[in-house]
C-alpha positions as CSV (number, residue, x, y, z in Angstrom):
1,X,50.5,5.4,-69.1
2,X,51.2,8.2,-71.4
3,X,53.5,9.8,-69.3
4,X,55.4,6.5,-70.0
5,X,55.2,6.6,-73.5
6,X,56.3,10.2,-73.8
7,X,58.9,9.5,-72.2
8,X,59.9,6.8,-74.1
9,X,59.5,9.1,-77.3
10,X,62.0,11.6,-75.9
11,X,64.7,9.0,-75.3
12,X,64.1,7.7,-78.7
13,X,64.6,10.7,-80.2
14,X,67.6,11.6,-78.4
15,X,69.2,8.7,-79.3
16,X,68.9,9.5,-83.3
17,X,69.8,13.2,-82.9
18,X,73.0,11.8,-81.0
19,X,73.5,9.4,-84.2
20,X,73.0,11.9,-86.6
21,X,76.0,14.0,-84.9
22,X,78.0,11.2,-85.2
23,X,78.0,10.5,-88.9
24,X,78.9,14.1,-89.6
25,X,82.6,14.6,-91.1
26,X,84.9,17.0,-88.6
27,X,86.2,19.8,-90.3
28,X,89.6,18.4,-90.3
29,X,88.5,15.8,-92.3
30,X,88.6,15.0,-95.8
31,X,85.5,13.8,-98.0
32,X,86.2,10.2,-99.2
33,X,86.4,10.8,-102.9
34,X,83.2,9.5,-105.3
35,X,84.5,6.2,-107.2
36,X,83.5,6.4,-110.6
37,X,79.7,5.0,-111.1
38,X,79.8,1.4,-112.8
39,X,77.7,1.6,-115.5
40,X,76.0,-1.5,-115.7
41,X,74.8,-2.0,-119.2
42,X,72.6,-5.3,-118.3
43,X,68.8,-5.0,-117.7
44,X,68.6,-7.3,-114.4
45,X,71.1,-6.0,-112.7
46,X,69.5,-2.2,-112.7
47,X,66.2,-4.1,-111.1
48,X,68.0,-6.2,-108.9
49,X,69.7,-2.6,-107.5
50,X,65.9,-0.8,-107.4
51,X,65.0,-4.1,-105.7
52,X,67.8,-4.0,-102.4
53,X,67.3,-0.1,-102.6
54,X,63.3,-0.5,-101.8
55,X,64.0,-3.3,-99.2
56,X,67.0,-0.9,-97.7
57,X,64.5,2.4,-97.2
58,X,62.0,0.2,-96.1
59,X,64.2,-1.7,-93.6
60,X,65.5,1.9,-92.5
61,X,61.4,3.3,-92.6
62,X,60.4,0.9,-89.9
63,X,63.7,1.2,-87.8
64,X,63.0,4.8,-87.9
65,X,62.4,5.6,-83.7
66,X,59.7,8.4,-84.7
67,X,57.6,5.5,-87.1
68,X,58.0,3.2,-83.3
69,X,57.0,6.0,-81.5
70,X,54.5,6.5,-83.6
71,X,53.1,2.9,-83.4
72,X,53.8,2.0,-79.9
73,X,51.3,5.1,-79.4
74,X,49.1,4.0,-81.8
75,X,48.5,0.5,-79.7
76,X,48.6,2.6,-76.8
77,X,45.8,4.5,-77.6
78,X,43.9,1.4,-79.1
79,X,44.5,-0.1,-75.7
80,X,42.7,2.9,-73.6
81,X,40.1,2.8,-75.8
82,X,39.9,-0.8,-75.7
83,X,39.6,0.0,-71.6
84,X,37.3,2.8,-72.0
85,X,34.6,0.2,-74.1
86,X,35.2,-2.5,-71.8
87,X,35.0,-0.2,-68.7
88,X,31.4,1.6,-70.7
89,X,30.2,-1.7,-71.2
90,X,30.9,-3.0,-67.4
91,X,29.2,0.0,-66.4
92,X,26.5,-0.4,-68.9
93,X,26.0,-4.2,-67.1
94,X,26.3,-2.6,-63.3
95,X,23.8,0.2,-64.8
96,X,21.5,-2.8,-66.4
97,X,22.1,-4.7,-63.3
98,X,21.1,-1.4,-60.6
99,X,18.2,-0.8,-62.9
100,X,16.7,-4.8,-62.2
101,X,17.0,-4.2,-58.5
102,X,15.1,-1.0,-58.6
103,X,12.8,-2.7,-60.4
104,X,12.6,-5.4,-58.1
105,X,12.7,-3.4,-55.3
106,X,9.9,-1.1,-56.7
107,X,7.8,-4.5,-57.2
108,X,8.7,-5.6,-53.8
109,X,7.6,-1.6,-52.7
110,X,4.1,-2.3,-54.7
111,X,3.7,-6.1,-53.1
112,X,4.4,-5.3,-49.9
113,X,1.9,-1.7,-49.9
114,X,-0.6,-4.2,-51.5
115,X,0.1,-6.8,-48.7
116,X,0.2,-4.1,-46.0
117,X,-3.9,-3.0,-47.9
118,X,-4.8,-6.2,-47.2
119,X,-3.7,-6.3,-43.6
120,X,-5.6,-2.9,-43.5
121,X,-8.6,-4.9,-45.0
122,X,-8.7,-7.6,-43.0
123,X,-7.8,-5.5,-39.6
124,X,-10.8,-3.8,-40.4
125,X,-12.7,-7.1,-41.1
126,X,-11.6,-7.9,-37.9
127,X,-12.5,-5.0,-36.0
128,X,-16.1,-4.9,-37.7
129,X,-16.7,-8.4,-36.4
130,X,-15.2,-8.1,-33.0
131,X,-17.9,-5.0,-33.2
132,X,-20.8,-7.3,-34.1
133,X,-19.7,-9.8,-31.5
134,X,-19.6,-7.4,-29.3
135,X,-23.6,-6.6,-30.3
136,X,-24.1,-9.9,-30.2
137,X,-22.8,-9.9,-26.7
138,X,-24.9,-7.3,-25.7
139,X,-27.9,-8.7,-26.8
140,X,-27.4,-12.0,-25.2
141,X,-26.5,-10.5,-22.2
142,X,-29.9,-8.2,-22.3
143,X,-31.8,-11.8,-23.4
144,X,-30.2,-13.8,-20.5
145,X,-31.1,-10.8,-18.4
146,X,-34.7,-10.7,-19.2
147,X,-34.8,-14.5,-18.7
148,X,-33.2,-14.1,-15.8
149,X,-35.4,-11.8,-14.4
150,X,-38.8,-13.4,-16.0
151,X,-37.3,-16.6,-13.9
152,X,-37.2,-14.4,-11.0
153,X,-41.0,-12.8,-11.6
154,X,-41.8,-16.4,-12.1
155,X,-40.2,-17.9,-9.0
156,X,-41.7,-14.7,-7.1
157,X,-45.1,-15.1,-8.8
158,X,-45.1,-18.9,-7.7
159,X,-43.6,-18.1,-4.2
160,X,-46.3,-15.4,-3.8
161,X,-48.7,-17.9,-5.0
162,X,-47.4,-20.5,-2.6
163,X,-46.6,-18.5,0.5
164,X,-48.5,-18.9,4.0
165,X,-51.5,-16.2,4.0
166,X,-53.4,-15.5,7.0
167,X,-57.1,-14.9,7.5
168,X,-59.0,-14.2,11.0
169,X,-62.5,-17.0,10.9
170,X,-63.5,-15.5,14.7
171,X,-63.3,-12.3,16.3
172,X,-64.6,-11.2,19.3
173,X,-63.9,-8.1,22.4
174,X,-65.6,-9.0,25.5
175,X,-65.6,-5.9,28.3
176,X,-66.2,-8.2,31.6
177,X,-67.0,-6.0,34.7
178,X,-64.2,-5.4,37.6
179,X,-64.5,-5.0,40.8
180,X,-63.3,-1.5,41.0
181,X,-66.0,-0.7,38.8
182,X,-64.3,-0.4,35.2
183,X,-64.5,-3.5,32.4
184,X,-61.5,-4.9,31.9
185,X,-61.0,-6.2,28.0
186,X,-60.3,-9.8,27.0
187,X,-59.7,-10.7,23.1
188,X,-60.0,-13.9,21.2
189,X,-59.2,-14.4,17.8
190,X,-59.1,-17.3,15.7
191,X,-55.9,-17.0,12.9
192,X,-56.3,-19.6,9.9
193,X,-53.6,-20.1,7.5
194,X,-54.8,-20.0,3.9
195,X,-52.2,-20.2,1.9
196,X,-50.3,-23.5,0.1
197,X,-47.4,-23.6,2.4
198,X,-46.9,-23.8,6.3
199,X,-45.6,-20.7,8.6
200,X,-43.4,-21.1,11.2
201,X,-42.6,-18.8,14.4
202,X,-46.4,-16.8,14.5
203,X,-46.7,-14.2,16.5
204,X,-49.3,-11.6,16.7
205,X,-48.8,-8.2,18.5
206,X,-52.7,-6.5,19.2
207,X,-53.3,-3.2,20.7
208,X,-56.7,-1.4,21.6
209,X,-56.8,1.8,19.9
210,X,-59.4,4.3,21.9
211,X,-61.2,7.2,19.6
212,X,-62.0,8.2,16.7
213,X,-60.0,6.4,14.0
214,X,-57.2,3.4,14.4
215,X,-54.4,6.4,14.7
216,X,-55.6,7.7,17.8
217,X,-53.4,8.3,20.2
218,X,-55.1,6.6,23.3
219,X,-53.8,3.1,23.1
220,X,-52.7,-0.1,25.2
221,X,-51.0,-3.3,24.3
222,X,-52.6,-6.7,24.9
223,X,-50.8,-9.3,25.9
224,X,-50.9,-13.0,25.1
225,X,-52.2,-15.4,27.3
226,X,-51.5,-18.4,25.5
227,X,-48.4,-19.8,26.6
228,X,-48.1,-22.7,24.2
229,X,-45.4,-22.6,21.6
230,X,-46.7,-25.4,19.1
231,X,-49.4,-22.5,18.1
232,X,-46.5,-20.5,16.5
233,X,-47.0,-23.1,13.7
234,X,-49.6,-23.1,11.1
235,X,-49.6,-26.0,8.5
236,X,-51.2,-25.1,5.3
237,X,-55.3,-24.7,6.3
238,X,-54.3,-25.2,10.2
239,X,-56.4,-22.7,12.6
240,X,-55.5,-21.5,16.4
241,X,-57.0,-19.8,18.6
242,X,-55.3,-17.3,20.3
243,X,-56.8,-14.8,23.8
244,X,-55.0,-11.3,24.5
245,X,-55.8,-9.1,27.9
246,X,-54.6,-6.6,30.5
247,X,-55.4,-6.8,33.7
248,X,-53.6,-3.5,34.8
249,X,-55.4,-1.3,32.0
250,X,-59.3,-1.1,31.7
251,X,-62.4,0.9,29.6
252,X,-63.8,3.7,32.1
253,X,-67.8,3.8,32.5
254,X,-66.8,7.2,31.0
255,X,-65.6,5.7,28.0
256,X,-68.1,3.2,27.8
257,X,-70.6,6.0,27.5
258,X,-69.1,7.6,25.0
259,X,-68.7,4.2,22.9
260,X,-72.7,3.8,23.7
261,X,-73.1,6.9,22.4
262,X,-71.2,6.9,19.4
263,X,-69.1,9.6,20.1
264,X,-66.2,7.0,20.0
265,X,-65.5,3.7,18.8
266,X,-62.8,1.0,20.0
267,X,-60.4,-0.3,17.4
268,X,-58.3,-3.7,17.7
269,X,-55.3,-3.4,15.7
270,X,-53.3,-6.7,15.0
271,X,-50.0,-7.3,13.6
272,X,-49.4,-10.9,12.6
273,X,-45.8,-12.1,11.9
274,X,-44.8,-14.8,11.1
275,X,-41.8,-17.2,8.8
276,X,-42.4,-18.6,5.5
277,X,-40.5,-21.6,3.4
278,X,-37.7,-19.3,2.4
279,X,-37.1,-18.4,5.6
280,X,-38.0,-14.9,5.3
281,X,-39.9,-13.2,7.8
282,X,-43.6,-11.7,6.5
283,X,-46.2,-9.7,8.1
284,X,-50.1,-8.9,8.0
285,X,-52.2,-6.7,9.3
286,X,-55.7,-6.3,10.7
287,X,-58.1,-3.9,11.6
288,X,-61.7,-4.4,13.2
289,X,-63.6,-2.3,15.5
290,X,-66.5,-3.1,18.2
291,X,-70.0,-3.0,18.4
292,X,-71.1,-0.9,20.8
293,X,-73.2,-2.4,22.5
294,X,-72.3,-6.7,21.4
295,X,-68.7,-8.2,21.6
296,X,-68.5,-8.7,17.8
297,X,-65.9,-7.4,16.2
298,X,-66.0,-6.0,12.5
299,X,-63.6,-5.6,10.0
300,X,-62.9,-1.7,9.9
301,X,-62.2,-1.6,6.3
302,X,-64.6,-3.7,5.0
């Protein structure tokens, strides 16, 4: 824009330089001669002249191309600045306007580092009370497990209570004399059940145990000779009797002196088995040893 205008003041003043050249005389040329001045006695018509002269200089003033110049740069310049306020006060709004979002961004920074605390908070709220669950858990795991197992110590305490025992009421060894001269032993023992619950599937394994104590090695098996299979039950206080030899293994006089003489003794050592309500398979043991010189038995650890 103000290349324009100073452009437009140099073709201006061209213009008038090019005007003034053209009112000068040529040399040639005469100078019109000066008329004689009117003299002009009258007091109006001098002020009327002033008058036209003032409006004439100030007509030729304002046509003057360096007083246009002059203005047009004038309102030139007033425009720019009139741009540069409006331009400082739309970037005074933009500045105002950056400055609210800032501040509204900086608010939404402080809401949303508040909001994210809280989170924080209640995550570890959260995490505290999934720990005490947890706890809790624990402990009512450990309490269901210690009812659980007083149930069990309870059913076992009742089931022990309950179960089948067995007692021998008669026990006897009798040596009877064979014809090769030996004795040949025959047993007979009377099994009672005693507990609160029958026992199914008794059987009772007895071996004679010849020495000193019940582990001595000289032993033999007795065998059954009851065939009858309704004897493998025992309701609850039910009693059989049951008879075990060997006809094929006997006591030497020998040994029979040494048992007389109480150098050794002759054990009976019975394992019962048997089948309680549950199913499960039990076992007792007894122990009794013989008179020397009478069939009774005794018990060994009594």
């Amino acid at each position: 824009m103000r290349l324009g205008l100073l452009v437009l003041c140099f073709a201006l003043i061209q213009g008038q330089n090019g005007a003034s050249e053209n009112q000068k005389p040529t040399p040639g040329e005469k100078q019109p001669a000066k008329a004689e001045s009117t003299i002009v006695p009258e007091e109006n018509a001098v002020k009327a002249g002033n008058s036209a002269n003032n409006n004439q200089a100030n007509t030729a003033h304002w046509s003057d191309p360096i007083v246009l110049l002059q203005l047009l740069l004038f309102i030139a310049v007033l425009a720019q600045a009139g741009v540069y306020v409006w331009q400082a006060i739309l970037m005074r709004r933009t500045l105002a306007m950056l400055k609210r979002q800032a501040d509204s961004l900086d608010k939404a920074g402080e809401t949303e580092v508040k909001q994210l605390a809280a989170m924080q908070d209640q995550i570890d709220i959260t995490r505290e009370s999934v720990k005490q669950s947890e706890r809790a858990l624990l402990a009512s795991e450990s309490q269901a497990e210690t009812a659980k197992q007083s149930v069990e110590i309870a059913k076992e305490t009742f089931y022990i209570g309950e179960r089948p025992y067995f007692g021998i009421t008669h026990f006897s060894l009798e040596l009877g004399r064979h014809v090769n001269g030996d004795y040949a032993p025959r047993l007979v023992i009377h099994f009672q059940n005693g507990g609160k619950t029958p026992a199914w599937k008794f059987y009772a394994h007895v071996s004679l145990v010849l020495g000193d104590s019940p582990h001595s090695p000289e032993r033999w098996q007795l065998n059954s000779t009851e065939p009858n299979y309704e004897l493998r039950y025992f309701a609850t206080g039910a009693s059989h009797t049951f008879v075990f030899q060997r006809i094929d293994r006997f006591v030497t006089n020998a040994q029979m002196a040494e048992l007389a003489a109480g150098n050794s003794y002759l054990f009976i050592v019975v394992h019962a088995e048997y089948q309680d309500m549950r199913g499960e398979r039990l076992t007792q043991s007894f122990v009794g040893v013989r008179d020397a010189m009478t069939p009774r038995v005794s018990d060994w650890h009594a």
